[in-house]
MDAnalysis code that builds the backbone (N, CA, C; Angstrom):
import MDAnalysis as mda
import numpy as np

u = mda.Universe.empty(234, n_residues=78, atom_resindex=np.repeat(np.arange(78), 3), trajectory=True)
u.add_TopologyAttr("name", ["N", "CA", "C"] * 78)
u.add_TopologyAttr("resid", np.arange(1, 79))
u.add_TopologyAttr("resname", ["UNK", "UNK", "UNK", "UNK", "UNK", "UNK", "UNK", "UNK", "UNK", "UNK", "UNK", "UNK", "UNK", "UNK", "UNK", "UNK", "UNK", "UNK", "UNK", "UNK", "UNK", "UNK", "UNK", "UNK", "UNK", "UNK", "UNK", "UNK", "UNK", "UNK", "UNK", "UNK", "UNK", "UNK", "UNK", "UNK", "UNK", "UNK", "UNK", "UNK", "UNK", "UNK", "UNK", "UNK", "UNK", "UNK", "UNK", "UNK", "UNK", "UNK", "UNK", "UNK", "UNK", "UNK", "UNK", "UNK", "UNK", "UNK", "UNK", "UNK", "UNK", "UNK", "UNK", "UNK", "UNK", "UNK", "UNK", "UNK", "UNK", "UNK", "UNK", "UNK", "UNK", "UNK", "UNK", "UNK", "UNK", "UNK"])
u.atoms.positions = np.array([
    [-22.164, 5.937, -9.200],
    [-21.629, 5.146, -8.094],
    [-22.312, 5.576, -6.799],
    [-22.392, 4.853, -6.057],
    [-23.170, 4.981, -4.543],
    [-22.158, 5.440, -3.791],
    [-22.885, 6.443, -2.890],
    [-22.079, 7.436, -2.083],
    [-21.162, 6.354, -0.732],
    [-20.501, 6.710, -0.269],
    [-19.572, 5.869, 0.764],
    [-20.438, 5.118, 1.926],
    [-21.429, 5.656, 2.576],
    [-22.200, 5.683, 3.660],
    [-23.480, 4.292, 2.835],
    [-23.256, 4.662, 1.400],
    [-24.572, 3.334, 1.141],
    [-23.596, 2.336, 0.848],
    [-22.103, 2.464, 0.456],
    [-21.511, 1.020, 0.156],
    [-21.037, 0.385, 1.438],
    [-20.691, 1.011, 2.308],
    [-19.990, 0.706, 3.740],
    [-21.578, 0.041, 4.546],
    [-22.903, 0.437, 4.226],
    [-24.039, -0.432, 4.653],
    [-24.049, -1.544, 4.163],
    [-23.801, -1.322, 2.429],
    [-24.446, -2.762, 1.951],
    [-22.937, -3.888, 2.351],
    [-21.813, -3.380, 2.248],
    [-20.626, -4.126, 2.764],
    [-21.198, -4.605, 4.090],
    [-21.597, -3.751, 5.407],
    [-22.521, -4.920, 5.790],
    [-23.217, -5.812, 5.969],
    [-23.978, -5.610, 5.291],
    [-25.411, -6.628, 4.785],
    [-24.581, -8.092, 4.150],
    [-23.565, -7.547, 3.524],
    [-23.052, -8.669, 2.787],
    [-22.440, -9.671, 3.948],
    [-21.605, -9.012, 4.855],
    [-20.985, -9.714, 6.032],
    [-22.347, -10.218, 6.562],
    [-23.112, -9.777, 7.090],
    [-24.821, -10.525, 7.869],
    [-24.429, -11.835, 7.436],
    [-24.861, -11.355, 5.503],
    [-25.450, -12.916, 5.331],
    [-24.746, -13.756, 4.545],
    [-23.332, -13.357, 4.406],
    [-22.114, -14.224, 4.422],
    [-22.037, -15.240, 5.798],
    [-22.486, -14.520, 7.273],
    [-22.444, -15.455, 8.087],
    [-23.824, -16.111, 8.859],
    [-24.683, -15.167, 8.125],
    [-25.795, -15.580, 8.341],
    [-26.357, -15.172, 10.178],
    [-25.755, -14.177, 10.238],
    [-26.148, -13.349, 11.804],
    [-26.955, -12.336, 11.304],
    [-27.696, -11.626, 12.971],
    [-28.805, -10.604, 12.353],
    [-28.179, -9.414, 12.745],
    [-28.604, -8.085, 12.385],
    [-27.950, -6.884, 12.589],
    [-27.531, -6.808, 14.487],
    [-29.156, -7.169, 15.135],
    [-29.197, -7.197, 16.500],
    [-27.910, -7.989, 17.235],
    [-27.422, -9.159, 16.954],
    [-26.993, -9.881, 17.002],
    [-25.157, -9.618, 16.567],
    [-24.835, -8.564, 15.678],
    [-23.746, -8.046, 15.335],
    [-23.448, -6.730, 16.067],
    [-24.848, -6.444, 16.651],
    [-25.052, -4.653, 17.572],
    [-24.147, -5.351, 19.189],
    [-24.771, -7.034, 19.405],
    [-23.926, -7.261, 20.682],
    [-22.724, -7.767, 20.851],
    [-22.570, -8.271, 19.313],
    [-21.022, -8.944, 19.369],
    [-20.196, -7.797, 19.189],
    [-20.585, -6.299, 18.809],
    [-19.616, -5.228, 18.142],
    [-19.463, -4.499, 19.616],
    [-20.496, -4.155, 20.293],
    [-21.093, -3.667, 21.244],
    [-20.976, -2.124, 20.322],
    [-21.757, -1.936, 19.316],
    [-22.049, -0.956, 18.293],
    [-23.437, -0.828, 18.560],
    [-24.178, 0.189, 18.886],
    [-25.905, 0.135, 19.056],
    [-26.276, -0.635, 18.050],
    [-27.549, -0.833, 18.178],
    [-28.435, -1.360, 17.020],
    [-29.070, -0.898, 16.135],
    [-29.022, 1.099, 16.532],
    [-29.585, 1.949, 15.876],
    [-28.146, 2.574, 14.805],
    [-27.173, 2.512, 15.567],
    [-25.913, 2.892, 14.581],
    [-25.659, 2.450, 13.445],
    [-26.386, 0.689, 13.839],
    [-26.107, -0.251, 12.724],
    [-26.801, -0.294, 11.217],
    [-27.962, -0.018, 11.598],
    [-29.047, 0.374, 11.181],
    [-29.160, 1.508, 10.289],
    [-28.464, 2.588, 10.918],
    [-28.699, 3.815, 10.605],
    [-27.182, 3.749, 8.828],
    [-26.350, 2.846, 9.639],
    [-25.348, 2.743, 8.509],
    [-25.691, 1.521, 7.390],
    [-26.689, 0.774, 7.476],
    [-27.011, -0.027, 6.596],
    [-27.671, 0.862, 5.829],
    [-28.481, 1.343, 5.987],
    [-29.567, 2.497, 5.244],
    [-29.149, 3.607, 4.737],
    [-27.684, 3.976, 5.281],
    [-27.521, 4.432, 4.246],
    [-27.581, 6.092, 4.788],
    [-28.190, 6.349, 6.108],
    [-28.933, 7.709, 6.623],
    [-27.811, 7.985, 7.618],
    [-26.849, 7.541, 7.766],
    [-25.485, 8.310, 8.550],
    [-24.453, 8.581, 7.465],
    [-23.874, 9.507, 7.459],
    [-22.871, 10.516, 6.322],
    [-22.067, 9.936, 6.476],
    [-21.382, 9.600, 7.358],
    [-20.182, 8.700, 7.389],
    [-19.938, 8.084, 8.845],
    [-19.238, 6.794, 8.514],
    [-19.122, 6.071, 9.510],
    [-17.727, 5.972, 9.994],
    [-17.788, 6.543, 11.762],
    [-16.590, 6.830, 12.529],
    [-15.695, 5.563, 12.206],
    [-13.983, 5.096, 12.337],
    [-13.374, 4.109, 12.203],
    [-13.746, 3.151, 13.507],
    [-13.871, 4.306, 14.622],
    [-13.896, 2.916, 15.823],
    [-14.815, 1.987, 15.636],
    [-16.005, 2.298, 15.285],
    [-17.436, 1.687, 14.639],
    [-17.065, 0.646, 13.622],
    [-16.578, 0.811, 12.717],
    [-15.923, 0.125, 11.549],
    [-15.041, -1.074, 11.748],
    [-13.949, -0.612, 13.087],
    [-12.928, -1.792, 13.580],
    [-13.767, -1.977, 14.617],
    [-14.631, -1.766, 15.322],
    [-15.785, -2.917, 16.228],
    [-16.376, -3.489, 15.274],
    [-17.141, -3.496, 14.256],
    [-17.594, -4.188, 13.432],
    [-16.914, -5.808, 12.915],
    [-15.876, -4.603, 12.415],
    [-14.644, -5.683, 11.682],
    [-14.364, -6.718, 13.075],
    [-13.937, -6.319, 14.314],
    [-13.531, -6.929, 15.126],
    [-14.881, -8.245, 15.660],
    [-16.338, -7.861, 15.505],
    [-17.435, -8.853, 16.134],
    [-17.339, -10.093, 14.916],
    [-16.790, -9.061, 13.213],
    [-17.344, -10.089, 12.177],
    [-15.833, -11.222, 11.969],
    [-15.042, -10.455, 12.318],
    [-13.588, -11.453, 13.019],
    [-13.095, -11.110, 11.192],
    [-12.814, -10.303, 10.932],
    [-11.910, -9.692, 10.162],
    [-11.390, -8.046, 10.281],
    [-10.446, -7.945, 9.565],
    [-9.898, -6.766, 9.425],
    [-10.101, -5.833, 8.954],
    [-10.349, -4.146, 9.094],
    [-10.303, -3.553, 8.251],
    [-9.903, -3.295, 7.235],
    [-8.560, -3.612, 6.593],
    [-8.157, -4.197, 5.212],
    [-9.287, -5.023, 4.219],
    [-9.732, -6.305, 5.341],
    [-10.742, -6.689, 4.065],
    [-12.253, -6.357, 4.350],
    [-12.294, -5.682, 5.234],
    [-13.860, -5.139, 5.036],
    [-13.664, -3.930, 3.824],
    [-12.477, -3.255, 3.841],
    [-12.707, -2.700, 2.412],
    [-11.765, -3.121, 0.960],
    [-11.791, -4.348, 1.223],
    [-11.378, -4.797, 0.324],
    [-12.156, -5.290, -0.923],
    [-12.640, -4.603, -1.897],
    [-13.534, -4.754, -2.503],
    [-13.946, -3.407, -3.489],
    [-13.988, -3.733, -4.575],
    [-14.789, -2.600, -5.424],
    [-15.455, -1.604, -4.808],
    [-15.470, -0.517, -5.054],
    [-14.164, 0.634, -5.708],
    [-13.054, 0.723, -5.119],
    [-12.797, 0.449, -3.616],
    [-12.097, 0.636, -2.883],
    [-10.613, 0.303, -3.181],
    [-10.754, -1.203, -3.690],
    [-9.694, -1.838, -4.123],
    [-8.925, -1.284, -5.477],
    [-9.686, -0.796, -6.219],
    [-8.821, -0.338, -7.866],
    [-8.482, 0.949, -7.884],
    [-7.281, 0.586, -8.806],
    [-5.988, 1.556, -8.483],
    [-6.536, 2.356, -9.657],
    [-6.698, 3.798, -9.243],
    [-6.818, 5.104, -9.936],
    [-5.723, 5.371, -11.171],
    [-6.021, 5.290, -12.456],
    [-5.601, 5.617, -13.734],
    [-5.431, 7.418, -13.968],
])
């Protein structure tokens, strides 16, 4: 399984081009740098702070609930 920092990027990527905006373009609606964004798509930041996460959630006009709503996140531990 991919470490937290590469699924919380590609969970980005997926929002991009679910709406079809560019990272630059989500850096001004979040007011999140462009290098933060970047740096968490790729995968090369350890973990990503919540405020970052609910600016995100807040530019892509959803919630933190369903930005991690989704595999692994979502299934309940046996």
């Amino acid at each position: 399984m991919k470490n937290d920092s590469k699924i919380v990027g590609q969970r980005i990527v997926d929002f991009l081009k679910d709406r079809d905006i560019t990272v630059h373009r989500l850096s001004v609606k979040s007011g999140v740098p462009n290098t933060t964004l970047v740096d968490l798509i790729n995968g090369t930041t350890k973990s990503a702070k919540l405020s970052t996460i609910i600016s995100v959630c807040s530019a892509l006009g959803i919630s933190v609930h369903d930005f991690f709503d989704f595999p692994p996140y979502n299934e309940v531990e046996k």
